[in-house]
C-alpha positions as a printed Julia matrix, in Angstrom:
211×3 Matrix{Float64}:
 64.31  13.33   71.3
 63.05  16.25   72.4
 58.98  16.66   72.18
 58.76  20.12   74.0
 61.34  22.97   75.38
 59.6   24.72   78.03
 60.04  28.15   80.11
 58.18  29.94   82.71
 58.61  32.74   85.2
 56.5   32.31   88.39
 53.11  33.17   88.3
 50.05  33.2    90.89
 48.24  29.97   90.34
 44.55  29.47   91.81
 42.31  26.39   91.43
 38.9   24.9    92.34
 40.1   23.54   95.45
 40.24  27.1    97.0
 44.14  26.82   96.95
 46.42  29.6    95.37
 49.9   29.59   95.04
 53.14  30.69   93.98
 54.91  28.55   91.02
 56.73  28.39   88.62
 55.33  24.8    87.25
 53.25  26.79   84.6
 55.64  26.87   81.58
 55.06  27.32   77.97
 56.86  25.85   75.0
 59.74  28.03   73.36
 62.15  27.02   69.71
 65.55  27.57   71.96
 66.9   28.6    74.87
 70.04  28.92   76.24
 70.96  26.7    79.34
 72.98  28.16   82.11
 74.91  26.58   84.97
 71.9   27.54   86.76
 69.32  26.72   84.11
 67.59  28.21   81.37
 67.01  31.55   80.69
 63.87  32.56   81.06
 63.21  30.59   83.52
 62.61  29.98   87.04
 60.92  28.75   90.48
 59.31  30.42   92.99
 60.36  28.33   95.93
 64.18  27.92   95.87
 64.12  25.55   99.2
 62.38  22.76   97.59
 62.81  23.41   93.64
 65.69  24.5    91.21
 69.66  25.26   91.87
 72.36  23.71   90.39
 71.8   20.09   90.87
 67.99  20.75   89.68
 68.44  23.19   86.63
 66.6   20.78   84.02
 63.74  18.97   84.78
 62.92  16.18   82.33
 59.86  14.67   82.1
 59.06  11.79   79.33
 56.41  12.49   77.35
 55.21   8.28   76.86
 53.54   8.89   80.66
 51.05  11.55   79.17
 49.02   9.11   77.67
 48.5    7.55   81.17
 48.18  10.96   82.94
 45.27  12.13   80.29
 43.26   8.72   80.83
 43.67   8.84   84.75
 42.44  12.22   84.38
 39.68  11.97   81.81
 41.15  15.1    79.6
 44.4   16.05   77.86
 46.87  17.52   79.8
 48.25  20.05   77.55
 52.12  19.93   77.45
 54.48  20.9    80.07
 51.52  19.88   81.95
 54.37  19.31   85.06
 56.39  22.18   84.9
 59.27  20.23   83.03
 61.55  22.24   81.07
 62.26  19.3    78.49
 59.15  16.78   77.37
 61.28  13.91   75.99
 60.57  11.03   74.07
 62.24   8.13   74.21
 63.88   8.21   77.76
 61.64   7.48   80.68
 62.58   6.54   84.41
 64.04   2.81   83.48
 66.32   4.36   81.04
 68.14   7.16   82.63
 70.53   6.73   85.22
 71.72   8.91   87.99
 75.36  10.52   86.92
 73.97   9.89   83.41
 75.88  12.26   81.14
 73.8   13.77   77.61
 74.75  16.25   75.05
 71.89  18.25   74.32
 72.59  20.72   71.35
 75.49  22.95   72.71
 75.22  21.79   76.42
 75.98  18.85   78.77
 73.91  17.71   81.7
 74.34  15.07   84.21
 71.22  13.68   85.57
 71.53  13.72   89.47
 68.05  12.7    90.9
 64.22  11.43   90.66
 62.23  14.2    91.32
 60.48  14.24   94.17
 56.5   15.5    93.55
 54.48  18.05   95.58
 50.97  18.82   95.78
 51.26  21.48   92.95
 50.87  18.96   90.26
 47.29  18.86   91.69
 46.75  22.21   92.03
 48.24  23.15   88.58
 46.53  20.75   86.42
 43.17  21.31   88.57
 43.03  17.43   88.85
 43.09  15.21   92.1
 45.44  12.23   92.76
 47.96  13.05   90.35
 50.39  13.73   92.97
 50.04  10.78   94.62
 49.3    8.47   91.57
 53.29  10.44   90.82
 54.49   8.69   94.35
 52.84   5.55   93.79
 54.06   4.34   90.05
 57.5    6.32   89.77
 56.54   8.47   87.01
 57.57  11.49   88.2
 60.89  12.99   85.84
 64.05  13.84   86.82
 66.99  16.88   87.37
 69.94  17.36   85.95
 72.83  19.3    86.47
 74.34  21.59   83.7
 78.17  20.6    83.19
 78.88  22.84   80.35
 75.82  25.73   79.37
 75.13  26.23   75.33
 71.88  26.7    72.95
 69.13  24.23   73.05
 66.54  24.02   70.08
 63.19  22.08   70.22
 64.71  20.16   67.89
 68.56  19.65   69.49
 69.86  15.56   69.68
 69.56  14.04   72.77
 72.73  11.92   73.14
 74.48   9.21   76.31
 78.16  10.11   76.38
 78.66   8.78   79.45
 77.29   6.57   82.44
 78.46   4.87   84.95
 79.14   1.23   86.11
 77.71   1.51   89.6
 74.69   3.4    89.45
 70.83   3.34   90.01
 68.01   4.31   87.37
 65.99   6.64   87.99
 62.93   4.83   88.87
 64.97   2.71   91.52
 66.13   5.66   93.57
 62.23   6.83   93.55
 61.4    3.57   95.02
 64.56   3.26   97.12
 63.56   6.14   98.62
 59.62   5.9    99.39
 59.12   2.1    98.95
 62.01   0.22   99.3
 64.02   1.36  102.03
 67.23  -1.14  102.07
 69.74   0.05  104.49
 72.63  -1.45  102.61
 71.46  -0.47   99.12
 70.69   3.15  100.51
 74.43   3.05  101.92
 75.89   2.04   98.61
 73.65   4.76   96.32
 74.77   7.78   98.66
 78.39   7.13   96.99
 77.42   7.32   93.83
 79.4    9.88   91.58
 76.99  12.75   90.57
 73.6   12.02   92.74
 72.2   15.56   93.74
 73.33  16.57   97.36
 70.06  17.16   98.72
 68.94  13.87   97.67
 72.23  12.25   99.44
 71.52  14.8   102.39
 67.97  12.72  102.21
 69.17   9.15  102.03
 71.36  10.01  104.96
 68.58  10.77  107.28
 66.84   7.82  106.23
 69.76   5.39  106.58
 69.78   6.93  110.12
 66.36   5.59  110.87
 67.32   2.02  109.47
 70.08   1.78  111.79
């Protein structure tokens, strides 16, 4: 289900750590929105290199990690504390799989990648070690790709329609790709229908240094 819809423009971010930047990780809870091929309205990033387009146009992040985040942390993180456009309960990293198909109110997304963390998780949430507590345990969301646009409401179904048989969760392409860098297992995951291209364009440059 979903616990939070969240939107957010970019916005100048500063923090204790003397660091300022330029982000659109600072969202804020909304009823509905509607969800383009390119992602919701209302929304966007401020660094289109590393965030967003059309293989990252939802970022999902579940909400049962919170409770983990707010005791590393000593405080509660108030929600989208990650710059995730859906908080959702009930699907975390060991459920979802990549070419994972969902109806979500009127759309359809296919879920294409782990997401990989930067530094502005840190510099957002004015905490230390988040981002690379993120790295370490896998907890870090995932993207999806819209495959038909439509109305989401905070309170829109989640729904599987469709996965495949050969596939990878989510959490074992995060530690495929940091932790457990098997050549063979890297070879058979870039041919999997659906995975994001930059994250293929990824696993190809590290199954060149296997090799």
């Amino acid at each position: 289900m979903i616990k939070s819809l969240n939107v957010g423009r970019p916005q100048l971010i500063g923090n204790p750590f003397g660091q300022v930047i330029n982000s659109g990780i600072r969202k804020k809870p909304v009823s509905s929105a509607y969800l383009y091929t390119s992602g919701f309205e209302n929304d966007d990033v401020a660094d289109n290199d590393s965030h967003g387009g059309i293989d990252r146009a939802v970022c999902f992040y579940p909400f049962e990690h919170y409770a983990d985040w707010n005791s590393l942390s000593g405080t509660e993180l108030a929600i989208p504390a990650f710059g995730e456009n859906v908080t959702i309960n009930g699907f975390t990293e060991d459920d979802i799989y990549i070419g994972d198909i969902f109806q979500i109110g009127d759309a359809k997304v296919e879920i294409t990648q782990s997401r990989i963390p930067c530094a502005k998780v840190d510099i957002s949430n004015r905490i230390r070690g988040l981002f690379e507590q993120f790295i370490l345990t896998g907890k870090t969301g995932y993207f999806g790709r819209v495959l038909e646009e439509g109305m989401i409401e905070e309170t829109s179904e989640i729904t599987l329609i469709d996965r495949q048989k050969q596939t990878i969760s989510v959490r074992g392409l995060h530690h495929l790709f940091f932790h457990r860098q098997n050549a063979a297992e890297i070879e058979r995951v870039i041919e999997i229908n659906g995975i994001a291209v930059d994250m293929r364009t990824r696993l190809k440059r590290l199954l060149k240094k296997h090799k």
